[in-house]
MDAnalysis code that builds the backbone (N, CA, C; Angstrom):
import MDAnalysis as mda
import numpy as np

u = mda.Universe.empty(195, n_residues=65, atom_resindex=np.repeat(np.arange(65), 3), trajectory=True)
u.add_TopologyAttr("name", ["N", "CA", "C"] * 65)
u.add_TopologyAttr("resid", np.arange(1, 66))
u.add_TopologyAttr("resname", ["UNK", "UNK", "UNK", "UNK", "UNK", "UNK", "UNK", "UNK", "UNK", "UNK", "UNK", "UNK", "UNK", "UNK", "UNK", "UNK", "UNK", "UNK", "UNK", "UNK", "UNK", "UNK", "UNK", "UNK", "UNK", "UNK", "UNK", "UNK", "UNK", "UNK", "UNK", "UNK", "UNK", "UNK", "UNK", "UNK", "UNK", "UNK", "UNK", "UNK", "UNK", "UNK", "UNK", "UNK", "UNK", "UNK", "UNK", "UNK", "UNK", "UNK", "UNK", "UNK", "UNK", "UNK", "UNK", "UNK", "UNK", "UNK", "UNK", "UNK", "UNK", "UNK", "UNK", "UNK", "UNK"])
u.atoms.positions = np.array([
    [37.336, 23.662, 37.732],
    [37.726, 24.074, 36.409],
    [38.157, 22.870, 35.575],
    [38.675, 21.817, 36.266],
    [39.135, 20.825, 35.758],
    [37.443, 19.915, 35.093],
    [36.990, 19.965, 35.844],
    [35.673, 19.071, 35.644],
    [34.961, 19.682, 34.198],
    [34.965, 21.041, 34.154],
    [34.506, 22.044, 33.119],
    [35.105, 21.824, 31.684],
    [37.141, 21.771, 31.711],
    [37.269, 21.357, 30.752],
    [37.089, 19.851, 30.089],
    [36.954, 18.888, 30.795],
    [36.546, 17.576, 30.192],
    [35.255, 17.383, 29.962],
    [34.271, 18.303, 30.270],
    [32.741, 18.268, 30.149],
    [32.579, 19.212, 28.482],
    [33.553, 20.266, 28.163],
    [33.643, 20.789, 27.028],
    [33.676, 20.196, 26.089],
    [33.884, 19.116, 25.545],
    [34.524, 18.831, 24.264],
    [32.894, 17.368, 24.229],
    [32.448, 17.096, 25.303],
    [31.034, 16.037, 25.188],
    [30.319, 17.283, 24.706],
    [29.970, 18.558, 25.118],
    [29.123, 19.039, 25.085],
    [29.347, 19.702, 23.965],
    [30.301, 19.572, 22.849],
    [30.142, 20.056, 22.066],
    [29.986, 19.272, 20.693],
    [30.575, 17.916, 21.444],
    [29.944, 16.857, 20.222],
    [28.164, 16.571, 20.154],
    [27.410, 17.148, 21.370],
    [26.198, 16.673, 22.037],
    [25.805, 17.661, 20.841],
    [25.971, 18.842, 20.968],
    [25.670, 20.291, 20.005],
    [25.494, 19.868, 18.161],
    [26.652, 19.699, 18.181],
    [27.352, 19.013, 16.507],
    [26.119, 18.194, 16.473],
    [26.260, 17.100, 16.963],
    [25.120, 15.732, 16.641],
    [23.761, 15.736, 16.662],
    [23.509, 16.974, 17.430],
    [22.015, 16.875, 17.072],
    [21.253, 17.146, 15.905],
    [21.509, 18.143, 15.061],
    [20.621, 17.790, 13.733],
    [20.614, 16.849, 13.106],
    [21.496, 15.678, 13.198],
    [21.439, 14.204, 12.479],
    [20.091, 14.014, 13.262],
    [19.466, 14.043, 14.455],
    [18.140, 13.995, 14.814],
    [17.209, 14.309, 14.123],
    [17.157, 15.500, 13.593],
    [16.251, 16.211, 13.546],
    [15.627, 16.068, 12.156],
    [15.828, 14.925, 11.293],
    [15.467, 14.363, 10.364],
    [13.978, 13.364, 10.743],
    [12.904, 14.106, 9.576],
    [11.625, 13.611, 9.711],
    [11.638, 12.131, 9.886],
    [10.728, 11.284, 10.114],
    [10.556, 9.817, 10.069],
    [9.504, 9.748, 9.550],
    [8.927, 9.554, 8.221],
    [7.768, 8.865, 7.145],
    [7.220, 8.036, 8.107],
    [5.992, 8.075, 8.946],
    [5.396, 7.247, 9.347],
    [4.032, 6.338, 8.630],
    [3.946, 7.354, 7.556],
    [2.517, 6.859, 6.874],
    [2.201, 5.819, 6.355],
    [3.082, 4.846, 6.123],
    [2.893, 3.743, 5.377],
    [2.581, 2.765, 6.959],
    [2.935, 2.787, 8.530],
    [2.550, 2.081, 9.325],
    [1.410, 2.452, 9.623],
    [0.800, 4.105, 9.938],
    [-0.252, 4.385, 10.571],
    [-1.273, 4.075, 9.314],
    [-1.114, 3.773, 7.745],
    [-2.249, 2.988, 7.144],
    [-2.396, 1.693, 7.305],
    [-1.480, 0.737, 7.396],
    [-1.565, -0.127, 8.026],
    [-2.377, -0.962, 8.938],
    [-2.397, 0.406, 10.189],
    [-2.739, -0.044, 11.934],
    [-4.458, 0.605, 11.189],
    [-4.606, 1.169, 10.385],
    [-6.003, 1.752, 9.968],
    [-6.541, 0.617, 8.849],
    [-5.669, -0.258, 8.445],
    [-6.496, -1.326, 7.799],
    [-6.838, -2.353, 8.520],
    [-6.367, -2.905, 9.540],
    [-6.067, -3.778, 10.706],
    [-7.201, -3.744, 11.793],
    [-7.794, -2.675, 11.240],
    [-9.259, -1.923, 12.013],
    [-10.304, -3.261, 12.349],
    [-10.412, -3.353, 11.283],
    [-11.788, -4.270, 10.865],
    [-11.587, -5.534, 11.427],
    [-10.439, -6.481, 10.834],
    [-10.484, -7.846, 11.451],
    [-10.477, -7.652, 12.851],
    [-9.769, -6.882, 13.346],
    [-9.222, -6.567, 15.571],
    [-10.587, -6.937, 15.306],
    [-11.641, -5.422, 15.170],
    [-13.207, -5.386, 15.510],
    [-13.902, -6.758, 15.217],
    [-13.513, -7.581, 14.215],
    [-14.954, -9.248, 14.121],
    [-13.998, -9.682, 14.931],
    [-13.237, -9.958, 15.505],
    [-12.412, -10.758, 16.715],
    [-12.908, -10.292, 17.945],
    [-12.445, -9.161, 18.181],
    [-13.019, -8.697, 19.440],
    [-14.781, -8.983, 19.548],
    [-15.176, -8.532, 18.781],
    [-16.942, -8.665, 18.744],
    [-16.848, -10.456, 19.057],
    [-16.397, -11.562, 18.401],
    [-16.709, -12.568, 18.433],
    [-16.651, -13.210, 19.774],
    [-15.179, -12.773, 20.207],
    [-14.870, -12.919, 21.711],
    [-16.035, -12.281, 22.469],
    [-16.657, -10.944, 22.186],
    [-16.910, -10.947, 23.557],
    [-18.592, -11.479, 23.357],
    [-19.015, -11.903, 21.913],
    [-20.328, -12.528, 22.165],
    [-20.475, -13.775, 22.790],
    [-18.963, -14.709, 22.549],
    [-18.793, -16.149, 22.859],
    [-18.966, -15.506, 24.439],
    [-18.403, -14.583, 25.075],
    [-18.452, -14.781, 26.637],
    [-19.587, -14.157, 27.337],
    [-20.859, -13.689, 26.683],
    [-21.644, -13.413, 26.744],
    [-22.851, -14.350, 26.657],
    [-22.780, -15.334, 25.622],
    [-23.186, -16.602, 25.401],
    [-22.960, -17.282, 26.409],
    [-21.886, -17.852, 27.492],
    [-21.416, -18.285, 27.923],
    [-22.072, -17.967, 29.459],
    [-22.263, -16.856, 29.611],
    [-22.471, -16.446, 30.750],
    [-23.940, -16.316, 31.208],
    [-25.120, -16.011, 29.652],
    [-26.099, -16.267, 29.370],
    [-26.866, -17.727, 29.779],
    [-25.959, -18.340, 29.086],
    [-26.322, -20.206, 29.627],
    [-26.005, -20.038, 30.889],
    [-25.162, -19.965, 31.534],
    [-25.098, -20.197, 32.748],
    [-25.935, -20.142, 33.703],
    [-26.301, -18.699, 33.738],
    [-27.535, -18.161, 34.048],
    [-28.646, -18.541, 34.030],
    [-29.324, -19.188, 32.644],
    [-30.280, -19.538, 32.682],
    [-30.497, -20.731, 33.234],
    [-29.246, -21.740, 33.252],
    [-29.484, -22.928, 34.028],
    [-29.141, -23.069, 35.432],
    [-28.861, -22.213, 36.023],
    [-28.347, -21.765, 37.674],
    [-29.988, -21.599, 37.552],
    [-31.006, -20.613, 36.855],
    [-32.130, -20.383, 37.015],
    [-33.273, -21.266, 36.760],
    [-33.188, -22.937, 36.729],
    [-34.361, -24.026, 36.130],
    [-33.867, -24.360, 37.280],
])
């Protein structure tokens, strides 16, 4: 009983405090962002993986003369 009443008074601040949560978070201005950010990732990534494709191409062909 003892444990019960000192667990009362957390669990009722736990109660109280939660709708300060429950306030939306505007994400839209990051997820346009990560949607403009599209394009350069993609000519980077593409460039990388032609350089290691290139790379692996030569190799090949001169392991093969």
């Amino acid at each position: 009983m003892r444990n019960a009443s000192r667990l009362l008074p957390v669990a009722a601040a736990s109660v109280l405090a939660s709708p300060a949560f429950a306030a939306a978070v505007d994400v839209s201005d990051v997820v346009t962002d990560i949607g403009l950010q599209v394009t350069p990732i993609t000519a980077i990534g593409g460039g990388i993986l032609l350089l290691l494709v290139a790379i692996k191409a030569f190799k090949w062909v001169r392991r093969a003369m």
